[in-house]
C-alpha positions as CSV (number, residue, x, y, z in Angstrom):
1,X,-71.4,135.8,90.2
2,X,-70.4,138.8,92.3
3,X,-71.7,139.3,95.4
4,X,-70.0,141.8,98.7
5,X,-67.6,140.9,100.6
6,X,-70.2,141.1,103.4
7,X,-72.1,138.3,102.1
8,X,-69.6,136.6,101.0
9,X,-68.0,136.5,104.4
10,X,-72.1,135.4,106.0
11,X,-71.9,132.6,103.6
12,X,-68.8,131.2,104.3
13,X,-69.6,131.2,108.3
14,X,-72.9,129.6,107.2
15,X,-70.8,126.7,105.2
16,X,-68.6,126.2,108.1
17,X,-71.0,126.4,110.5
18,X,-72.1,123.1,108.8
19,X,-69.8,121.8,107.8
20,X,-68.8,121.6,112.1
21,X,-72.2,120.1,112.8
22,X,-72.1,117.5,110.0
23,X,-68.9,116.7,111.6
24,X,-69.8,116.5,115.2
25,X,-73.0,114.6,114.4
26,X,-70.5,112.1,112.3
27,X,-68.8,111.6,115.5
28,X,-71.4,111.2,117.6
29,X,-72.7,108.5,115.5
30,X,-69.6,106.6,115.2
31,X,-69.4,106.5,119.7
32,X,-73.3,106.4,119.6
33,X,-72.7,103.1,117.4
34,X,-69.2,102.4,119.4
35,X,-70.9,102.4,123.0
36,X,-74.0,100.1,121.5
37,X,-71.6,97.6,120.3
38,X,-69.2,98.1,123.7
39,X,-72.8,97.9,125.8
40,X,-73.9,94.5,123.8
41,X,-70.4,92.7,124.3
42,X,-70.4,93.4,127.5
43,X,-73.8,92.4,128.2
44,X,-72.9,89.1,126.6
45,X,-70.2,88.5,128.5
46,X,-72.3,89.1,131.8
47,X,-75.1,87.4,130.5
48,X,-73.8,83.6,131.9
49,X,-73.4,85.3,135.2
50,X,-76.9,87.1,135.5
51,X,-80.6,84.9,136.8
52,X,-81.5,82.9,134.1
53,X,-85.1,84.0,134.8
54,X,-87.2,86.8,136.3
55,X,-89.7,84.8,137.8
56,X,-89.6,84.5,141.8
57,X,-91.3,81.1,141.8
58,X,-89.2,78.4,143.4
59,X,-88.3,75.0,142.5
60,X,-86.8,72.4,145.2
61,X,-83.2,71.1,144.4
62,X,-81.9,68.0,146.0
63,X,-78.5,68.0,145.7
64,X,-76.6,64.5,146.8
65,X,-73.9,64.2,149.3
66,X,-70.6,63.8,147.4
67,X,-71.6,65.8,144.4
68,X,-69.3,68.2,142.7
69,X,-69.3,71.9,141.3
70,X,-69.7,70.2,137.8
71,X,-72.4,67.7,138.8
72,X,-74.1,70.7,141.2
73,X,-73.9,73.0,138.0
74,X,-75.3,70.2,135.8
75,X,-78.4,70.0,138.0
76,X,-78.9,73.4,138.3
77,X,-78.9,73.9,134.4
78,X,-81.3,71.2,133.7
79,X,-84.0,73.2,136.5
80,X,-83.4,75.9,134.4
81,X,-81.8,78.0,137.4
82,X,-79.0,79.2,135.9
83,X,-77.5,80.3,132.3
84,X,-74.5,78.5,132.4
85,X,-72.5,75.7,134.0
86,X,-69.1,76.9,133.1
87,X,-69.8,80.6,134.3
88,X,-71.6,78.8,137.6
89,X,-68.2,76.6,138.4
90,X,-65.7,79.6,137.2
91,X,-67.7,81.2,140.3
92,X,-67.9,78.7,142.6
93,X,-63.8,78.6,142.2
94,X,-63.4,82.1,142.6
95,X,-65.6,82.0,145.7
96,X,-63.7,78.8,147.1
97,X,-64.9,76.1,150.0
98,X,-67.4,73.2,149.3
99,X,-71.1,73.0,148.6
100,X,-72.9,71.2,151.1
101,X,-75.7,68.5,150.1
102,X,-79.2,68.7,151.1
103,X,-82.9,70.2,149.7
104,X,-82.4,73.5,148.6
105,X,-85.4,76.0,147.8
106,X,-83.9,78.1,144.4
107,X,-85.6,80.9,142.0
108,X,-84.5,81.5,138.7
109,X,-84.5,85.2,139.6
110,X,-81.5,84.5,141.5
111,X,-78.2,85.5,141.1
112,X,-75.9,82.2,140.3
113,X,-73.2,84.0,143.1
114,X,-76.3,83.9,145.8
115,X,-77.3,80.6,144.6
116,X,-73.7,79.6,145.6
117,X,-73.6,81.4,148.6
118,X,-76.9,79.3,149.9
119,X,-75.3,76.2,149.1
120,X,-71.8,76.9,150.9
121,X,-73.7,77.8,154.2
122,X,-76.1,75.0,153.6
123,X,-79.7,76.8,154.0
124,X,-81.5,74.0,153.4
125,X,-85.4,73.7,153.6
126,X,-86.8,73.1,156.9
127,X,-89.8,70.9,156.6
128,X,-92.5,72.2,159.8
129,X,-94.1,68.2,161.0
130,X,-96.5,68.6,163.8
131,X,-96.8,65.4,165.7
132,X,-100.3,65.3,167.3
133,X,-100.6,64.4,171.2
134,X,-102.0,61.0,171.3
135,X,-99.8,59.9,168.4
136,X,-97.8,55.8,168.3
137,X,-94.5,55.3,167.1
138,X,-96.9,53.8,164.1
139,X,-98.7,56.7,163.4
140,X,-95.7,58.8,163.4
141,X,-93.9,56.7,161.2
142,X,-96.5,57.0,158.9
143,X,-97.0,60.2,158.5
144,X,-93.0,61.4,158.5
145,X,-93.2,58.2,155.5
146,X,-96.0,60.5,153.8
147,X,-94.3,63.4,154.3
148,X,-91.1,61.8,152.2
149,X,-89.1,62.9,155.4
150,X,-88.3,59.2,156.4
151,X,-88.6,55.3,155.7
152,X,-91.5,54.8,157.5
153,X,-90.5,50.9,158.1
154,X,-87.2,52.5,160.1
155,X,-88.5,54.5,162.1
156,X,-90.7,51.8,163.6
157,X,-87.6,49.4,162.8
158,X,-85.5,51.6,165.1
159,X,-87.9,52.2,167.5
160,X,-87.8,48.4,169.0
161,X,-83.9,48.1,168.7
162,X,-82.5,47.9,172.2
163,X,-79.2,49.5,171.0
164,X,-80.3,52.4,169.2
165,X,-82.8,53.1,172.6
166,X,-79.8,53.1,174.7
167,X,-78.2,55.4,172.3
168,X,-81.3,57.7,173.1
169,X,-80.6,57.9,176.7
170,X,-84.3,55.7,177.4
171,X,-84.4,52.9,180.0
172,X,-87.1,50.9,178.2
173,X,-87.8,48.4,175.3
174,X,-89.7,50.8,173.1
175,X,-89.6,54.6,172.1
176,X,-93.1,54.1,172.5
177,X,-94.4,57.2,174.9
178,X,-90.7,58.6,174.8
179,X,-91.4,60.7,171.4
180,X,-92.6,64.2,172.5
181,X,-95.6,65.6,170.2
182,X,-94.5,68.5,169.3
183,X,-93.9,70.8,166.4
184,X,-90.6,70.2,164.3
185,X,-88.1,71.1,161.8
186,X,-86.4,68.3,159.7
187,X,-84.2,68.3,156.8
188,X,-84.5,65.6,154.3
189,X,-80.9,65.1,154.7
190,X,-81.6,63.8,158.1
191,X,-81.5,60.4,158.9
192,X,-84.2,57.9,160.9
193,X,-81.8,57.8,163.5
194,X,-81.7,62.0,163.7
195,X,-85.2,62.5,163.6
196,X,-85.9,60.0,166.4
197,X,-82.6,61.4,168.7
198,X,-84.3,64.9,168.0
199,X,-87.9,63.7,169.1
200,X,-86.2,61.8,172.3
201,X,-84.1,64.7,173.4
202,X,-86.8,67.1,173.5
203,X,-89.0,64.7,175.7
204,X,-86.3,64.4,178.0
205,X,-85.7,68.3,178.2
206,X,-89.4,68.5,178.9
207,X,-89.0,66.0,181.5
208,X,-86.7,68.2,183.0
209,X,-87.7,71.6,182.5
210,X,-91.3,70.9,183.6
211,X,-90.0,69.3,187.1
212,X,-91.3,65.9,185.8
213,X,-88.3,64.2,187.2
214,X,-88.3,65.3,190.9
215,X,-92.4,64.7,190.8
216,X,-91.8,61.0,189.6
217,X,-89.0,60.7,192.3
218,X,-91.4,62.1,195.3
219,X,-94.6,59.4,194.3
220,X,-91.5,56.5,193.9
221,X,-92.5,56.3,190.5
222,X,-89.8,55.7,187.8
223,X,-90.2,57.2,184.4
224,X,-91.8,54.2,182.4
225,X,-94.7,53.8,184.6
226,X,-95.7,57.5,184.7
227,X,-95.5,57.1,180.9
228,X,-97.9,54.0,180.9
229,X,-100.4,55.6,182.9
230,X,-99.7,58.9,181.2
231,X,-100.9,57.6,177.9
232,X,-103.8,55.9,178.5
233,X,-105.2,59.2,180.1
234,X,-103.9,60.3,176.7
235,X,-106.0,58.2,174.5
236,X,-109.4,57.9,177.2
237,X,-109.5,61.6,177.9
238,X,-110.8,64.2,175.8
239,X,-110.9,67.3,177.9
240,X,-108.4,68.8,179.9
241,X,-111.0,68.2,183.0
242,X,-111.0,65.2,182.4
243,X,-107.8,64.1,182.5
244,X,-106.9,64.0,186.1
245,X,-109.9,62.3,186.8
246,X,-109.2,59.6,184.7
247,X,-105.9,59.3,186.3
248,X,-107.5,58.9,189.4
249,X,-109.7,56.2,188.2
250,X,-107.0,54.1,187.1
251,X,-105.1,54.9,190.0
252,X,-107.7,53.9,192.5
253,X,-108.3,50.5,190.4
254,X,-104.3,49.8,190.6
255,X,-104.6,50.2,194.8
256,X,-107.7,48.0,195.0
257,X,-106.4,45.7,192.6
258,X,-108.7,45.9,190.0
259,X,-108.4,45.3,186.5
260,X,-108.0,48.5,184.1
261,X,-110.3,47.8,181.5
262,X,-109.1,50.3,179.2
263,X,-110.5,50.2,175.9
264,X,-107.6,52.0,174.5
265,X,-105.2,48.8,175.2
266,X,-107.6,46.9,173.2
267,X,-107.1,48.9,170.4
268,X,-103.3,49.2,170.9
269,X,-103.3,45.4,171.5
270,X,-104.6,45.3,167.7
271,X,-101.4,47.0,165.9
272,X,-101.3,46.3,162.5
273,X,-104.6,45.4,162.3
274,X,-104.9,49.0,162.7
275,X,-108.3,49.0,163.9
276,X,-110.9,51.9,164.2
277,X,-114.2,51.0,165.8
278,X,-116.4,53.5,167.7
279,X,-117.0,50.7,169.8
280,X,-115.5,47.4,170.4
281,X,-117.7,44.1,170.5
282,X,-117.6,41.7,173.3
283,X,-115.3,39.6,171.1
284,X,-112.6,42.6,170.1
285,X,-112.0,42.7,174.4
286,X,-110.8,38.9,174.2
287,X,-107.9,40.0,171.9
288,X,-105.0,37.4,173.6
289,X,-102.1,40.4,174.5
290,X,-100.4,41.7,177.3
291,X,-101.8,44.7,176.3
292,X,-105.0,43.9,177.1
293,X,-106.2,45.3,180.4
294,X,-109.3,43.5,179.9
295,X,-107.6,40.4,180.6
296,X,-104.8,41.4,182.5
297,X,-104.1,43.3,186.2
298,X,-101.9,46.6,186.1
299,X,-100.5,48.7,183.6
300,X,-99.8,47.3,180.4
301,X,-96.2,46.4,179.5
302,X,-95.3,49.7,177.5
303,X,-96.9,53.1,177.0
304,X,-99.8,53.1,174.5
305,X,-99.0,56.2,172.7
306,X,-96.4,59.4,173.3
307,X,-98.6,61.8,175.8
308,X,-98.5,65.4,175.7
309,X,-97.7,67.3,179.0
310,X,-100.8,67.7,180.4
311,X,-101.6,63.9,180.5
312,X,-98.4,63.4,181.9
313,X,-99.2,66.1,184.3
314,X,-102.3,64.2,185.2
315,X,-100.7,60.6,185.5
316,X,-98.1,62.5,188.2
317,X,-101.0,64.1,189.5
318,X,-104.1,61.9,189.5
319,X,-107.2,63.7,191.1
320,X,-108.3,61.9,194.7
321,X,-111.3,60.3,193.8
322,X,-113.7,57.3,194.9
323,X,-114.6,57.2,191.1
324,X,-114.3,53.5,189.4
325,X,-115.8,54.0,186.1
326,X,-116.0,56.4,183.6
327,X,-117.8,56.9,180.0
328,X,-117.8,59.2,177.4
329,X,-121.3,61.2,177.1
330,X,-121.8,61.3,173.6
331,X,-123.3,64.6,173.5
332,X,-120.6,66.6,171.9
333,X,-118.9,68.1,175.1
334,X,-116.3,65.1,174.9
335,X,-116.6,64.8,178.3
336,X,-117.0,61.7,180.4
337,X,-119.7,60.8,183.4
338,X,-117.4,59.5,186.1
339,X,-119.1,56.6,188.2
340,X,-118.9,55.2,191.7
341,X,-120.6,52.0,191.4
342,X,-121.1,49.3,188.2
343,X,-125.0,50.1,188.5
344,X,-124.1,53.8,188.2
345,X,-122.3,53.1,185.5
346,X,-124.5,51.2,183.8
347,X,-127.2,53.8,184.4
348,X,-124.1,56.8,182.2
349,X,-123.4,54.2,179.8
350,X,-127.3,54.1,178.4
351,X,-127.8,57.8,178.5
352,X,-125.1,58.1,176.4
353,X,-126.1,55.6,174.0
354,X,-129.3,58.0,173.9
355,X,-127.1,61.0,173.6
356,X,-125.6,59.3,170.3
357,X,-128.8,58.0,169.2
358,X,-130.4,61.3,169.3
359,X,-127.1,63.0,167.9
360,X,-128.0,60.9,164.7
């Protein structure tokens, strides 16, 4: 079919014109397809050395002493933390040095490099224990055992062994008054033997710091009987008021040479009866121990408890009084009526049996 050259020449632009797209469009396709395929190898071979999750929630890791990259790796894959063990170890070797054992807090959103990281510079979880003023060896033991921090048979094991006292720096034949309540930070790769050296040396950098030393030195008191009376004003007192008074009661009975009566010896004296009465019998005040200060003149043998500073403060300090008694009120201030004579005392110990009667 004829048509002008004109035309002719129009279509023939048009064809090409096509023709170049079709081509281009080809190509595209083919590195369109090319980069996918490029993008999803690559991706696959990054995908062992990517978080094996996105969620940020933690799980805790123990990791042995003595345990290898392998072993490490092998515990880390059955948490689910990471995507592979052999991409996990081919990093560890590139990153060189050793993994250090311990707890370890680990998300799955973590990189396996940072995971390594943590476990080269050993960040391991720092458990916060608060140990309560007031608190025995006993008591502390038991709740660093419920804490799965320590064994707590050891701790009242080591507490009693005369070598591993003297190792703590303490001139007595407990630890008993010589662990400071406190707030700390253990590691459950710590031993029995580190917790207590940590809970001794802070008491005897408190002793220090707080002048306790040169106080004790100017009364000609040594260290063991300041803790004595210091934690009996610990377990009697309830108010910071209180507590020098109470020290001065007992002090005053020591010069006169009268007995302590301290019901809080009684219920030391008890120990593994563990015993928790709101008030002892007649009978309970016969127990047959040194600790009894029902029974016996002076301080008892050992501290009672471990005494925060201001009882200490108050056993180094004991107000001047003529006070001989003392009994709690019962009326919810936990403060004590403080006595001169037994009849006086009489009188404070019925009005607080009415206090509690009408507190019922």
């Amino acid at each position: 079919m004829w048509m002008p050259e004109k035309t002719r020449r129009k279509a023939f632009r048009v064809k090409k014109r096509e023709k170049t797209i079709k081509e281009k469009d080809t190509i595209l396709h083919y590195l369109s397809t090319k980069n996918i395929i490029i993008a999803a190898i690559v991706f696959l071979l990054l995908l062992p050395f990517l978080p094996a999750g996105f969620t940020t929630k933690t799980k805790y890791l123990d990791v042995p002493k003595g345990y290898s990259a392998s072993k490490i790796s092998s515990l880390l894959k059955k948490e689910s933390l990471i995507r592979s063990q052999i991409a996990f170890r081919a990093l560890f070797y590139l990153r060189g040095g050793r993994m250090k054992a311990g707890e370890y807090e680990i998300s799955p959103a973590m990189l396996p490099w940072n995971i390594i990281s943590m476990l080269k510079n050993g960040k391991v979880v720092k458990h916060s224990v608060t140990i309560p003023e007031g608190f025995t060896v006993r008591q502390i033991a038991k709740l660093l055992g419920e804490k799965g921090l320590a064994r707590e048979k050891r701790i009242t094991e080591l507490s009693l062994d005369k070598e591993f006292i003297a190792k703590c720096g303490i001139a007595a034949s407990s630890l008993e008054g010589y662990l400071f309540p406190s707030t700390y930070f253990i590691t459950k790769d710590m031993t029995e033997e580190d917790i207590l050296l940590m809970l001794t040396n802070e008491f005897k950098l408190r002793w220090e710091k707080n002048g306790f030393a040169d106080a004790a030195k100017a009364r000609k008191k040594n260290i063991n009987e300041i803790l004595k009376l210091a934690s009996m004003v610990e377990r009697e007192a309830e108010t910071a008021d209180d507590r020098p008074l109470v020290a001065g009661v007992f002090t005053k009975r020591l010069k006169i040479n009268m007995k302590l009566e301290s019901c809080a010896t009684v219920v030391f004296a008890f120990g593994e009866k563990e015993m928790h009465k709101d008030r002892l019998t007649g009978r309970d005040l016969l127990i047959p121990s040194p600790y009894n200060t029902y029974l016996h003149y002076g301080l008892p043998p050992g501290p009672i408890c471990n005494p925060g500073l201001a009882s200490i403060k108050a056993a180094l300090l004991p107000a001047e009084t003529k006070m001989l008694f003392f009994v709690l009120k019962q009326d919810g201030s936990h403060a004590h009526t403080f006595s001169e004579t037994r009849q006086q005392h009489e009188k404070a110990k019925k009005e607080a049996r009415n206090n509690e009667l009408k507190r019922k």
